[in-house]
N, CA, C and O atoms as CSV, one atom per row, in Angstrom:
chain,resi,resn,atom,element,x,y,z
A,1,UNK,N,N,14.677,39.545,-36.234
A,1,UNK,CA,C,15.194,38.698,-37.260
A,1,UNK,C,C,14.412,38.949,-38.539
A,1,UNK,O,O,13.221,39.202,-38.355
A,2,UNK,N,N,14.729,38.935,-39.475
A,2,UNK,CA,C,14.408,39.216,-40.768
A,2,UNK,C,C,14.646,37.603,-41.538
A,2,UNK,O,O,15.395,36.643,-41.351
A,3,UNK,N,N,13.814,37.872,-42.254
A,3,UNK,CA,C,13.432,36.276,-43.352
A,3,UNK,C,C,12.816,36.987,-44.877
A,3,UNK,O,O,11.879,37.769,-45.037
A,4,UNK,N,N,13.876,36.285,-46.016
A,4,UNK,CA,C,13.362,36.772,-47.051
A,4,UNK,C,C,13.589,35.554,-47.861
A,4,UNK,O,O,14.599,34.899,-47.601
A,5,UNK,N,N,12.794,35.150,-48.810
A,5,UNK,CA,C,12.595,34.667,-49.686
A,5,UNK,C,C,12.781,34.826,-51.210
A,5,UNK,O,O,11.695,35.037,-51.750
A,6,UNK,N,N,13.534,34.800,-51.836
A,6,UNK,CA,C,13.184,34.779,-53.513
A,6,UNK,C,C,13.212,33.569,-54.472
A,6,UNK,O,O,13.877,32.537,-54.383
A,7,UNK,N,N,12.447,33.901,-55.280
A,7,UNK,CA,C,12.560,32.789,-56.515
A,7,UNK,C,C,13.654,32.716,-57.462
A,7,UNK,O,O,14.610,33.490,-57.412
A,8,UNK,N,N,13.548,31.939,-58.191
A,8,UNK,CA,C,14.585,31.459,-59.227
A,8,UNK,C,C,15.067,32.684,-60.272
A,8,UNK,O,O,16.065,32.664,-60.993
A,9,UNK,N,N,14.048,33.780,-60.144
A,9,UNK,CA,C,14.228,35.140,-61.079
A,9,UNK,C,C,14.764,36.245,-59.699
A,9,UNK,O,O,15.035,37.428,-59.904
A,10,UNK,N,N,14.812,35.848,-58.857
A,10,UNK,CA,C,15.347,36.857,-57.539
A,10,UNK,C,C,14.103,37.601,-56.704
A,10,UNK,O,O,14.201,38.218,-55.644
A,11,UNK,N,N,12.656,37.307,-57.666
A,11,UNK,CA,C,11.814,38.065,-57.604
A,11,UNK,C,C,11.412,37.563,-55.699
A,11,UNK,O,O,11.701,36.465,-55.222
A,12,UNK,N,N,10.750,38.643,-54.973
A,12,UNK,CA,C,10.688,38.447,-53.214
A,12,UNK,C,C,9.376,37.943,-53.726
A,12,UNK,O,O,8.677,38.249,-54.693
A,13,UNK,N,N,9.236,36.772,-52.428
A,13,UNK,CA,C,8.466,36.072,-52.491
A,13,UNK,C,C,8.038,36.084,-51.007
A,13,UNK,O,O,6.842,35.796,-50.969
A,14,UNK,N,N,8.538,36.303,-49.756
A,14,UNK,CA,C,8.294,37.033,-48.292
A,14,UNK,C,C,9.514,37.498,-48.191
A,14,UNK,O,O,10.516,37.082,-48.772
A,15,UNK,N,N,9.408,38.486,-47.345
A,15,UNK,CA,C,10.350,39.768,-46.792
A,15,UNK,C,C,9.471,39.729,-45.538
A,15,UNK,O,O,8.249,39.864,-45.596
A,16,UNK,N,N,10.136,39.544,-44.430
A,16,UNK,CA,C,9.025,39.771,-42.932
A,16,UNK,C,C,10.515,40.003,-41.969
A,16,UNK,O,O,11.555,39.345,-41.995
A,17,UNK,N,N,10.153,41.166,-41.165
A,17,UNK,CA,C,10.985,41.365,-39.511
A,17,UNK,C,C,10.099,40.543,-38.753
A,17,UNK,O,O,8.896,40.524,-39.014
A,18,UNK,N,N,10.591,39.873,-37.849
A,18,UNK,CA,C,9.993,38.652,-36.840
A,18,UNK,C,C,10.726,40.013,-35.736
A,18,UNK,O,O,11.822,40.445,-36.092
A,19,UNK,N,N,10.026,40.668,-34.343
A,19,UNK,CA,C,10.477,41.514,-33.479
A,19,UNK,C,C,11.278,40.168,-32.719
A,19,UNK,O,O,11.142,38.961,-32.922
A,20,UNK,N,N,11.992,40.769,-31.951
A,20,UNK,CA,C,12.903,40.641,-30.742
A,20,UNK,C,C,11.602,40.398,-29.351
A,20,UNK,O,O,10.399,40.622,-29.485
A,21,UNK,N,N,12.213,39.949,-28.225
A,21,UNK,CA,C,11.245,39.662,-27.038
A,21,UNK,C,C,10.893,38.058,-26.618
A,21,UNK,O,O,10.474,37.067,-27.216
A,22,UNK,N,N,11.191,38.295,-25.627
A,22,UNK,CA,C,10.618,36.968,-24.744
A,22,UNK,C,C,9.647,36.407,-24.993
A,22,UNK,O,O,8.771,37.123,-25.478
A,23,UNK,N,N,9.319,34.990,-24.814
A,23,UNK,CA,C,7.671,34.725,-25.025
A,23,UNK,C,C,6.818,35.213,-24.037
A,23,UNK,O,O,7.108,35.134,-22.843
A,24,UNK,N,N,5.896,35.659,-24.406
A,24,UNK,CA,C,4.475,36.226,-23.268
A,24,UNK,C,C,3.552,35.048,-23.205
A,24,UNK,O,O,2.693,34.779,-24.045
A,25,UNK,N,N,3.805,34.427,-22.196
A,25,UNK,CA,C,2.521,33.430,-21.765
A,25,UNK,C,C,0.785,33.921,-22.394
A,25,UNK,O,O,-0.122,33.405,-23.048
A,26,UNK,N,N,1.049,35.090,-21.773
A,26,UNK,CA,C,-0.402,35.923,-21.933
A,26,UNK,C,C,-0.774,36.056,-23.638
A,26,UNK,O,O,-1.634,35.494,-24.316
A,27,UNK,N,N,0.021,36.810,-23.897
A,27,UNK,CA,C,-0.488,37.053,-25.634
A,27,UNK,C,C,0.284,35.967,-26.560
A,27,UNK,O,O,0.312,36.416,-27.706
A,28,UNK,N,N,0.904,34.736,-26.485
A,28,UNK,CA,C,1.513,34.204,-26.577
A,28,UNK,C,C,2.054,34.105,-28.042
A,28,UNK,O,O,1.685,33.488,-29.042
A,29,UNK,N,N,3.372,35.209,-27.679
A,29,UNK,CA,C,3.884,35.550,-28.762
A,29,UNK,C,C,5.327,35.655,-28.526
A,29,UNK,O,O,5.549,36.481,-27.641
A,30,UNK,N,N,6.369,35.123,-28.992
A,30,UNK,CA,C,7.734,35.531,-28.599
A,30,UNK,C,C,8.534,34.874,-28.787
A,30,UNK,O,O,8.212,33.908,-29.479
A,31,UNK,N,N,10.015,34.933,-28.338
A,31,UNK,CA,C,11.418,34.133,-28.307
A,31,UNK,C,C,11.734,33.063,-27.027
A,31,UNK,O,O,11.814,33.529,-25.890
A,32,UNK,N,N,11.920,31.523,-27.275
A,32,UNK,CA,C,12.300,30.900,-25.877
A,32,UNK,C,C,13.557,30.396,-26.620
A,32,UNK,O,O,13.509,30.061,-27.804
A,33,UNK,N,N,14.816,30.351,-25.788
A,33,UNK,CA,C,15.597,29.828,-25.832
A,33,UNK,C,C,15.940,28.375,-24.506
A,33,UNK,O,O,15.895,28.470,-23.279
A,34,UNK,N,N,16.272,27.120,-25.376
A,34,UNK,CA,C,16.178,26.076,-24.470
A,34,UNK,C,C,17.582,26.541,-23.059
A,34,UNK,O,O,18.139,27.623,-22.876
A,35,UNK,N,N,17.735,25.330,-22.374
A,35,UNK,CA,C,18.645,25.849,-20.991
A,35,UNK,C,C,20.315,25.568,-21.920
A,35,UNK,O,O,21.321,25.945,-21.319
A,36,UNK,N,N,20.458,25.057,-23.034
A,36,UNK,CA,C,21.968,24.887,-23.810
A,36,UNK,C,C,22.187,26.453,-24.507
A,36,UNK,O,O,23.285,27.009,-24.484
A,37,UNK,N,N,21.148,26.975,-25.034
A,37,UNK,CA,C,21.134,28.021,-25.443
A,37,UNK,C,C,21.545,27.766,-26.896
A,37,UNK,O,O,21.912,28.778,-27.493
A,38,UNK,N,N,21.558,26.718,-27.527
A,38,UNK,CA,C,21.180,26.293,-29.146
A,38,UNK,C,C,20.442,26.078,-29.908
A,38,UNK,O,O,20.865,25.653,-30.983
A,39,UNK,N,N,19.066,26.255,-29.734
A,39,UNK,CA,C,17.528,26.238,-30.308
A,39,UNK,C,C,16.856,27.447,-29.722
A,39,UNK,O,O,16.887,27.605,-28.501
A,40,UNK,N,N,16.202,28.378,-30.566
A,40,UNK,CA,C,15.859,29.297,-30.426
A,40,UNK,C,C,14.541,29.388,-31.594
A,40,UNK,O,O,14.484,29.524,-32.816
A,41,UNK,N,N,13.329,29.200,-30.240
A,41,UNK,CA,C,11.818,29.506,-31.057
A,41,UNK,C,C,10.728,30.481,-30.864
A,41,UNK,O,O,10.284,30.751,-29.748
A,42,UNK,N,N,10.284,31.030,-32.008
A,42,UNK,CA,C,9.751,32.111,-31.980
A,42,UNK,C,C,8.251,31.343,-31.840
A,42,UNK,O,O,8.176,30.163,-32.182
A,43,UNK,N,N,7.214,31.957,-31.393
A,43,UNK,CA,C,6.252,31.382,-31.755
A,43,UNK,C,C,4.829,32.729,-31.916
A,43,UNK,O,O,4.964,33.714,-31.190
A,44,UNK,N,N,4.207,32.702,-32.378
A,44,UNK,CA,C,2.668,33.695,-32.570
A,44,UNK,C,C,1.726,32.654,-32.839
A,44,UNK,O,O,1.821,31.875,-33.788
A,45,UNK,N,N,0.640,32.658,-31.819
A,45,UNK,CA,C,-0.195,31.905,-32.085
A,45,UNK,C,C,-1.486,32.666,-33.030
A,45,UNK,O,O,-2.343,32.092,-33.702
A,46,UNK,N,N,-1.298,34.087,-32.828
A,46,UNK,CA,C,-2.205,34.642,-34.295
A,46,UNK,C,C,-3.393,35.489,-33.457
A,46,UNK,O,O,-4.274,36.195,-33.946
A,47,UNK,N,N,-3.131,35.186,-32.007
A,47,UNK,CA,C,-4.973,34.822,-31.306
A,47,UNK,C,C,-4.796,36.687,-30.510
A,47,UNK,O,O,-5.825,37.360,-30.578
A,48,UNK,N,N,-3.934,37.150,-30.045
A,48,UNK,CA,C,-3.822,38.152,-29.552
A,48,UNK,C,C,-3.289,39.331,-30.095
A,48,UNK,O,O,-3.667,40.492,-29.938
A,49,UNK,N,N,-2.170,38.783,-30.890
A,49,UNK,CA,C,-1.173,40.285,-32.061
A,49,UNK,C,C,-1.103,39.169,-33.468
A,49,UNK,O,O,-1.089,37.939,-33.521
A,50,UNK,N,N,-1.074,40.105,-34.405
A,50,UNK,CA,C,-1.133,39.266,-35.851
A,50,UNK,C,C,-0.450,38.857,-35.886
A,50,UNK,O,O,0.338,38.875,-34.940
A,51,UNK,N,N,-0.175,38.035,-37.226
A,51,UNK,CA,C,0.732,37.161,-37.502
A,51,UNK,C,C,1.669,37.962,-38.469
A,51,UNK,O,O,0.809,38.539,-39.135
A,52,UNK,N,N,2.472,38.239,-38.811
A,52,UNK,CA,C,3.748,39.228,-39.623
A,52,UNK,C,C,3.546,38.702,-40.454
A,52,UNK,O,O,3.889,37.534,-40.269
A,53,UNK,N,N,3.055,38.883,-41.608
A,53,UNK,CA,C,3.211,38.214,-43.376
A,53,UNK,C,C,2.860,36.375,-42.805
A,53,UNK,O,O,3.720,35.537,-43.075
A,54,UNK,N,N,1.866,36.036,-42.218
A,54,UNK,CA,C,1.648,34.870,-41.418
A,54,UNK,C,C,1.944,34.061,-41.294
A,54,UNK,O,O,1.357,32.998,-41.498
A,55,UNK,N,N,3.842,34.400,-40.585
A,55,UNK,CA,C,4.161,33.978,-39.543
A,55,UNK,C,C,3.789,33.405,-38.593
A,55,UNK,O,O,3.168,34.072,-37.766
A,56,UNK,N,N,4.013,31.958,-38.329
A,56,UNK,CA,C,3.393,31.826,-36.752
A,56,UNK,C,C,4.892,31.193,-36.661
A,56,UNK,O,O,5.384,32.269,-36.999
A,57,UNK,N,N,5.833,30.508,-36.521
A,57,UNK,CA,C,7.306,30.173,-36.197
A,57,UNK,C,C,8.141,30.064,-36.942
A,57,UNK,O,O,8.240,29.983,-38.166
A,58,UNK,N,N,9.123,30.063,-35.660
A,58,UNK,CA,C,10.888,30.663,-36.823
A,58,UNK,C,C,11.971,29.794,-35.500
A,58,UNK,O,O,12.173,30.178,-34.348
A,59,UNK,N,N,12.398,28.804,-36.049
A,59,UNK,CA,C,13.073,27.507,-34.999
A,59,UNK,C,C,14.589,28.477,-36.002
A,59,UNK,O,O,14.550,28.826,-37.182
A,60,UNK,N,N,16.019,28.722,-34.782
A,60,UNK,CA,C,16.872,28.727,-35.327
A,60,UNK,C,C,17.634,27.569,-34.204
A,60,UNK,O,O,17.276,27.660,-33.029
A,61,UNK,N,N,18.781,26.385,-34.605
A,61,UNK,CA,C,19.396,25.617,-33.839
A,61,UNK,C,C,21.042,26.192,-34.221
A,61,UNK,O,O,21.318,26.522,-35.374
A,62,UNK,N,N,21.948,26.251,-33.224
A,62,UNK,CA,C,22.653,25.922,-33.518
A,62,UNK,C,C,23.414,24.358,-33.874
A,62,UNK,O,O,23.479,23.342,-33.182
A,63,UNK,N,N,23.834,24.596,-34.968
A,63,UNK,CA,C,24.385,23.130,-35.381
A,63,UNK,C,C,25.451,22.471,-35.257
A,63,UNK,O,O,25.558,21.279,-35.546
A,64,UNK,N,N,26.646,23.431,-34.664
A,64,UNK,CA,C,27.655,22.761,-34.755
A,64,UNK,C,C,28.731,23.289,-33.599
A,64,UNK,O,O,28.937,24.432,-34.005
A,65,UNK,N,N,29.452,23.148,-32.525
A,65,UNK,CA,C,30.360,23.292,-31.667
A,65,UNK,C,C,31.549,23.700,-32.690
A,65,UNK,O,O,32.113,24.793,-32.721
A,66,UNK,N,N,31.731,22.910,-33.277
A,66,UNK,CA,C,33.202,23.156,-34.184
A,66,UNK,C,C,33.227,24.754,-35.142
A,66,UNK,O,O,34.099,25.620,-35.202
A,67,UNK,N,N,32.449,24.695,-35.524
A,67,UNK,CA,C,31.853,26.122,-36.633
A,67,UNK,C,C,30.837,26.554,-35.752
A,67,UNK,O,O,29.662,26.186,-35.773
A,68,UNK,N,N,31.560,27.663,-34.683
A,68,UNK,CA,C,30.445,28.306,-34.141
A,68,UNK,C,C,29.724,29.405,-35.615
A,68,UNK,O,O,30.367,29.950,-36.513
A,69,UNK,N,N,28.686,29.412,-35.453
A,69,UNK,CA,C,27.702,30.238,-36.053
A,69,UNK,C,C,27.474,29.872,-37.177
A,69,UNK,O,O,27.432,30.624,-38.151
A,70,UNK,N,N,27.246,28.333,-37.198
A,70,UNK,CA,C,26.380,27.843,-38.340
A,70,UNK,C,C,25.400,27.139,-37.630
A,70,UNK,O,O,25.554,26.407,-36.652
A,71,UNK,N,N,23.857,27.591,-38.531
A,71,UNK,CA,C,22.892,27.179,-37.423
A,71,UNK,C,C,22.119,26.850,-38.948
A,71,UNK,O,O,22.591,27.126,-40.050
A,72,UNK,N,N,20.868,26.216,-38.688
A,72,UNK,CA,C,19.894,25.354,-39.114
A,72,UNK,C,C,18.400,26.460,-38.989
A,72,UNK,O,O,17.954,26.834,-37.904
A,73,UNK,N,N,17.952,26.748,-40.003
A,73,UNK,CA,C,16.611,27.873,-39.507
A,73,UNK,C,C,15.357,26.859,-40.433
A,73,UNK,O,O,15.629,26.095,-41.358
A,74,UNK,N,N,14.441,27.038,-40.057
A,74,UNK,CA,C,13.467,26.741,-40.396
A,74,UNK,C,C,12.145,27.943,-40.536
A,74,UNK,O,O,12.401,29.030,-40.019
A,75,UNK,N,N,10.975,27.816,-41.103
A,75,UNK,CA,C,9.995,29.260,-40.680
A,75,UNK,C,C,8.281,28.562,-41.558
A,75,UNK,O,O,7.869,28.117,-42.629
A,76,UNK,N,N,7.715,28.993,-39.792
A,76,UNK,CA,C,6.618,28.376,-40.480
A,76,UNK,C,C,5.246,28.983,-40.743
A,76,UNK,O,O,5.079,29.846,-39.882
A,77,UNK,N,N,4.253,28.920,-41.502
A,77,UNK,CA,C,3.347,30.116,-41.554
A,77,UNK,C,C,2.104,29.297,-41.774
A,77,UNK,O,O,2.070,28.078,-41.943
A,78,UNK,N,N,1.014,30.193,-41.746
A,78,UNK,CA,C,-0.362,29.771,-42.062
A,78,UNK,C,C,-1.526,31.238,-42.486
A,78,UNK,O,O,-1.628,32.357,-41.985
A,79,UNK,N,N,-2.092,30.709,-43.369
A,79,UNK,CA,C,-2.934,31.661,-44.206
A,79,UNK,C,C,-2.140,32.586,-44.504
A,79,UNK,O,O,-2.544,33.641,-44.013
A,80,UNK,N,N,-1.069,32.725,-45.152
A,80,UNK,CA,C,-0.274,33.686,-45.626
A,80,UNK,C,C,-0.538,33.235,-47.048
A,80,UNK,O,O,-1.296,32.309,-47.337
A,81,UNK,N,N,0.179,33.997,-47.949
A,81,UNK,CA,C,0.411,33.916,-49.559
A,81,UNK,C,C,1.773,33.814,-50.277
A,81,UNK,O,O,2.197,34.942,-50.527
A,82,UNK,N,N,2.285,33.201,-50.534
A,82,UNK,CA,C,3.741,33.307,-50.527
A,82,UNK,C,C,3.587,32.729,-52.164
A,82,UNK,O,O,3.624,31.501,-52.239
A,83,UNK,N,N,3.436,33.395,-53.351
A,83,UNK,CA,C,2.697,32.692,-54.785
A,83,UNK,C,C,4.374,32.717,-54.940
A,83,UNK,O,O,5.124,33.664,-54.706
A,84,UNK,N,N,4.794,31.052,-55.521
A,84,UNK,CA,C,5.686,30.285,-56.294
A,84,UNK,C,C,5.034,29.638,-57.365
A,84,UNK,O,O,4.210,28.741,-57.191
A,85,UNK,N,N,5.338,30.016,-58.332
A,85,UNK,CA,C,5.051,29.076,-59.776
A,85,UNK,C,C,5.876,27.976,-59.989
A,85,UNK,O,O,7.073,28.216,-59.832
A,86,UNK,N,N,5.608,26.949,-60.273
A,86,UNK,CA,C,6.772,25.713,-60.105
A,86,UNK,C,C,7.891,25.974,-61.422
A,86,UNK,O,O,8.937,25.340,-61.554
A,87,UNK,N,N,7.449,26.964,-62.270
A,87,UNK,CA,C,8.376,27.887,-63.165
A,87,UNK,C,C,9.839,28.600,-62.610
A,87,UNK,O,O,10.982,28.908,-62.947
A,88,UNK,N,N,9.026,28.605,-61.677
A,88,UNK,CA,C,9.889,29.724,-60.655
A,88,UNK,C,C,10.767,28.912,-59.290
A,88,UNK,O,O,11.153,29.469,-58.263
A,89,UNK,N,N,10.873,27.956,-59.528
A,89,UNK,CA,C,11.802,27.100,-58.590
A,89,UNK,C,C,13.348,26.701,-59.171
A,89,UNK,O,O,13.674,26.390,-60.317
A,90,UNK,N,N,14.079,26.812,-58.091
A,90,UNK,CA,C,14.076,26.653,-57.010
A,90,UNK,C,C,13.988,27.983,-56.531
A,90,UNK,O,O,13.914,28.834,-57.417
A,91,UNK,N,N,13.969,28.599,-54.733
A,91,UNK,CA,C,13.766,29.499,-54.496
A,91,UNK,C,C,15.133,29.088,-53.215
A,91,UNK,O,O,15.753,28.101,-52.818
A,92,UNK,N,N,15.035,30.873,-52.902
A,92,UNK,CA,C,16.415,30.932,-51.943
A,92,UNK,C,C,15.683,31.374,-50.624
A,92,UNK,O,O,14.604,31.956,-50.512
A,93,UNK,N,N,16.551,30.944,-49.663
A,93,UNK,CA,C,15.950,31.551,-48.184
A,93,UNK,C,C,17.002,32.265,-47.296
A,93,UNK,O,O,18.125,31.804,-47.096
A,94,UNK,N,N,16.638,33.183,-46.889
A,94,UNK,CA,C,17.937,34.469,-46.608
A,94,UNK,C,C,17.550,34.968,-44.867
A,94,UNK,O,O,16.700,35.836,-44.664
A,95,UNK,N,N,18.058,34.506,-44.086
A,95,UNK,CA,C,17.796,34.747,-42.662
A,95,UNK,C,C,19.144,36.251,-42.490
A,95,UNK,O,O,20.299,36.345,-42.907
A,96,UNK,N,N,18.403,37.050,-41.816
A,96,UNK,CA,C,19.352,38.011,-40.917
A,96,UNK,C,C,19.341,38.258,-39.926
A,96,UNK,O,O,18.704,39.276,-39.654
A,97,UNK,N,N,20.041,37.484,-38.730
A,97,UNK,CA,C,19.609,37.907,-36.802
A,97,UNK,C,C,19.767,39.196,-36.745
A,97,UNK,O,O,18.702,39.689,-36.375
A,98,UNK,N,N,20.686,40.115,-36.953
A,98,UNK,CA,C,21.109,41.272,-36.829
A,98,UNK,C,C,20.188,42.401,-37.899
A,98,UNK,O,O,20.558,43.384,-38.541
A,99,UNK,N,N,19.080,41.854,-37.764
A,99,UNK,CA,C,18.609,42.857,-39.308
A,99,UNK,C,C,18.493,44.723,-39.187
A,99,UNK,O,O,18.908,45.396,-38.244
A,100,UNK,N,N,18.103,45.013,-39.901
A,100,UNK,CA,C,17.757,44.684,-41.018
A,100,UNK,C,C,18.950,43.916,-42.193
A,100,UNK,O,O,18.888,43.165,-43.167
A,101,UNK,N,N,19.997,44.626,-41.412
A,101,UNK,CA,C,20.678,44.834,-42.823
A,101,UNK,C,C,22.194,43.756,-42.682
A,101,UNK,O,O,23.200,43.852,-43.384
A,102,UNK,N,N,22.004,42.982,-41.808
A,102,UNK,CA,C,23.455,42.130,-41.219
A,102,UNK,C,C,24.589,42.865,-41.039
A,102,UNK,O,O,25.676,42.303,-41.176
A,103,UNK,N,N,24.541,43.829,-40.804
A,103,UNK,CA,C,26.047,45.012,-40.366
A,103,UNK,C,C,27.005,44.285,-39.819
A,103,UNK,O,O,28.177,44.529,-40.106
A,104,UNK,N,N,26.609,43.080,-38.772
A,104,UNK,CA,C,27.423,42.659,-38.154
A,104,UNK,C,C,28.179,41.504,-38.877
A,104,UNK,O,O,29.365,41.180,-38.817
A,105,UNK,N,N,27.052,40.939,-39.635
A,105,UNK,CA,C,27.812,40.080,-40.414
A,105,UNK,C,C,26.418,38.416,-40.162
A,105,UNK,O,O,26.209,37.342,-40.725
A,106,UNK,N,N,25.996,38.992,-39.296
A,106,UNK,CA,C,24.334,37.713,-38.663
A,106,UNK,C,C,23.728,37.068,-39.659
A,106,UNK,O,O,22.541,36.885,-39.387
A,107,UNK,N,N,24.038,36.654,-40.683
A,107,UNK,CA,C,22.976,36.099,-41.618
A,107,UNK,C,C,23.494,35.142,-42.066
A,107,UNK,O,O,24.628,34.691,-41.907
A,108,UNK,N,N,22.301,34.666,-42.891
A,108,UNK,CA,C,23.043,33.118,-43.709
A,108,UNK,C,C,21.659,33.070,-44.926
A,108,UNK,O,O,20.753,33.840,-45.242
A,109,UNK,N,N,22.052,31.907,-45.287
A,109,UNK,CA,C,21.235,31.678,-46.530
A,109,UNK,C,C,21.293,30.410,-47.063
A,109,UNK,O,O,22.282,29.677,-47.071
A,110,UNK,N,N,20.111,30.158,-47.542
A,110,UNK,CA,C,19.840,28.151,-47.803
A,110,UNK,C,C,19.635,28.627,-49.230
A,110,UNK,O,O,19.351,29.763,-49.607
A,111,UNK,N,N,19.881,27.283,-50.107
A,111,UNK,CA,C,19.355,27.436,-51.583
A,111,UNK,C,C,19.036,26.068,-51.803
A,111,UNK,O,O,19.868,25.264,-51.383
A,112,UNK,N,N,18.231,25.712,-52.250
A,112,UNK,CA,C,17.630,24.272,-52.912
A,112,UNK,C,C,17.265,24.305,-54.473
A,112,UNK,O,O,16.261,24.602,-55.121
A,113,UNK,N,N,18.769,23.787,-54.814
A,113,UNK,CA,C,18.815,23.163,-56.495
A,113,UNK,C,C,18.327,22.247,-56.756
A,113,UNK,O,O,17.947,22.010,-57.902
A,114,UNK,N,N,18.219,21.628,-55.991
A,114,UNK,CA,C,17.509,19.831,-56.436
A,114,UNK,C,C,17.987,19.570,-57.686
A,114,UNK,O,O,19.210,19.590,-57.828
A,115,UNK,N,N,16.970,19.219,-59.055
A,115,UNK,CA,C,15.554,18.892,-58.620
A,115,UNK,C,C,15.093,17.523,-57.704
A,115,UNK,O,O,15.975,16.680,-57.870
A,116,UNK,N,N,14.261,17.116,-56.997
A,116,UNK,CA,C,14.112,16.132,-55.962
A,116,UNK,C,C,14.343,15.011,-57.227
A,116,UNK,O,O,14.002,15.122,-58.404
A,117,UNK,N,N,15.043,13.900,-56.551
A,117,UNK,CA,C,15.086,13.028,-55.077
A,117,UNK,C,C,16.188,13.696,-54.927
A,117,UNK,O,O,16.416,13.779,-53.720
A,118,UNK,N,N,17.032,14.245,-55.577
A,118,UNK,CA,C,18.441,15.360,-54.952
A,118,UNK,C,C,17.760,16.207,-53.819
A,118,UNK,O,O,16.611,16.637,-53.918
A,119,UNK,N,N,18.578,16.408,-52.727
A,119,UNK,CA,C,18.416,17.338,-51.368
A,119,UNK,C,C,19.308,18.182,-51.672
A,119,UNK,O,O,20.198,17.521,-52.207
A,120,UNK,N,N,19.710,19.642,-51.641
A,120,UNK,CA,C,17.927,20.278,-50.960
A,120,UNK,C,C,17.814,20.516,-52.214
A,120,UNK,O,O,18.610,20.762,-53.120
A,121,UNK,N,N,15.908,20.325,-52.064
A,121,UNK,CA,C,14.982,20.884,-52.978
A,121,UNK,C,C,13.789,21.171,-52.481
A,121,UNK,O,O,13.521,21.197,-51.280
A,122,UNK,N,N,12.787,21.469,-53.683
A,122,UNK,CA,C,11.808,22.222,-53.391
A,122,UNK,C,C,10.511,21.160,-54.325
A,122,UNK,O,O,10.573,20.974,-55.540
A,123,UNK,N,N,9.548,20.653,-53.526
A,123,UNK,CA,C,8.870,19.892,-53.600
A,123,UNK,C,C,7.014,20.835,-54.091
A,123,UNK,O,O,6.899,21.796,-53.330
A,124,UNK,N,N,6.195,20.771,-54.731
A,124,UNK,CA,C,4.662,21.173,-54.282
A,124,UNK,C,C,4.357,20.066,-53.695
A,124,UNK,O,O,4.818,18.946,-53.916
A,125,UNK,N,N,3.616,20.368,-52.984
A,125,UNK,CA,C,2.583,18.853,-52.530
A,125,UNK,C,C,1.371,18.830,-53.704
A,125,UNK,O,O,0.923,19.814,-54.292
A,126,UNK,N,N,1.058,17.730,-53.835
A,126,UNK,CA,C,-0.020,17.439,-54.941
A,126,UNK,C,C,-0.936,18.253,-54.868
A,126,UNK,O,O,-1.366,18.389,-56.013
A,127,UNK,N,N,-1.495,18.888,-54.169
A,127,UNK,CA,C,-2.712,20.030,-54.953
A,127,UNK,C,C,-2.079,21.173,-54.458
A,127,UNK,O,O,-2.454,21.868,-53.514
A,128,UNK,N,N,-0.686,21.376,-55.454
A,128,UNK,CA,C,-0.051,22.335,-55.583
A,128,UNK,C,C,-0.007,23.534,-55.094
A,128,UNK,O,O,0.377,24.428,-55.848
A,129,UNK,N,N,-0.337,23.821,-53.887
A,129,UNK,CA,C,-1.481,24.445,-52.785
A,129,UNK,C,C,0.349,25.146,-52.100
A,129,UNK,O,O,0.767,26.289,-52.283
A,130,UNK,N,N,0.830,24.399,-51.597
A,130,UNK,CA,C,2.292,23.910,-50.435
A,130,UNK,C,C,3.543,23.467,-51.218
A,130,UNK,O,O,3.687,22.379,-51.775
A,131,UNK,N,N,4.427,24.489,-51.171
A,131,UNK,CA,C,6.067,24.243,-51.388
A,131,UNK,C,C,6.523,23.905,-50.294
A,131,UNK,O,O,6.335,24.486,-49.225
A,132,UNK,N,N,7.101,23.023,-50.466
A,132,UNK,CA,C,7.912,22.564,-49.162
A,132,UNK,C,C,9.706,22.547,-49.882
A,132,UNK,O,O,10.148,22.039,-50.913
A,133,UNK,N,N,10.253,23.211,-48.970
A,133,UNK,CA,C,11.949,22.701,-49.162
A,133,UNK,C,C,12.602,22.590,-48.240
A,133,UNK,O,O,12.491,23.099,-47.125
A,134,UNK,N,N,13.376,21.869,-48.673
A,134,UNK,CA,C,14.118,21.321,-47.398
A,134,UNK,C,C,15.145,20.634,-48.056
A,134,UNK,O,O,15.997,20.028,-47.406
């Protein structure tokens, strides 16, 4: 799966392939899908293989029975760098299951116009440290 990011100028802000594979108990790194087969989590705990542009999870749900293949992604990281200027908001988020390149057609994409208390948007937390959108 592929995850890319840009800002309000298009400029990439993460570009990361997340590999394919089961979770490994042992190096505990990988894909579990629940027993419905509509939540699908990646997880790297960092401790055995790195973290991809630091990556540690990537939750995709499916959301809806009626519209098969609209799903809900989320992606979460730590000690990574992902520099947003609050100049540079809102930013877009661009998932591809099928990557690199969605041939098949696998991708989707979130955008948060806000500006907040409007949803979706893109928030700093006070020591401007953490964008959060949602």
């Amino acid at each position: 799966m592929r995850v890319v990011t840009t800002d309000s100028m298009n400029g990439t802000v993460l570009d990361a392939t997340i590999p394919g594979g089961a979770y490994n108990s042992v190096t505990k790194v990988g894909w579990k899908v629940n027993s419905s087969h509509t939540t699908w989590n990646y997880r790297n705990a960092g401790t055995s293989t790195p973290l991809i542009s630091g990556i540690n999870k990537v939750v995709i749900k499916d959301r809806s029975t009626k519209s098969p293949g609209l799903v809900q992604f989320s992606v979460g990281g730590k000690n990574g760098s992902y520099p947003v200027p609050p100049s540079k908001i809102p930013v877009k988020g661009t998932i591809v299951i099928d990557s690199p390149k969605a041939m098949t057609g696998q991708c989707g994409e979130a955008t948060f116009p806000g500006p907040p208390p409007a949803i979706p948007a893109c928030i700093f937390y006070s020591s401007g440290a953490t964008l959060k959108c949602k």
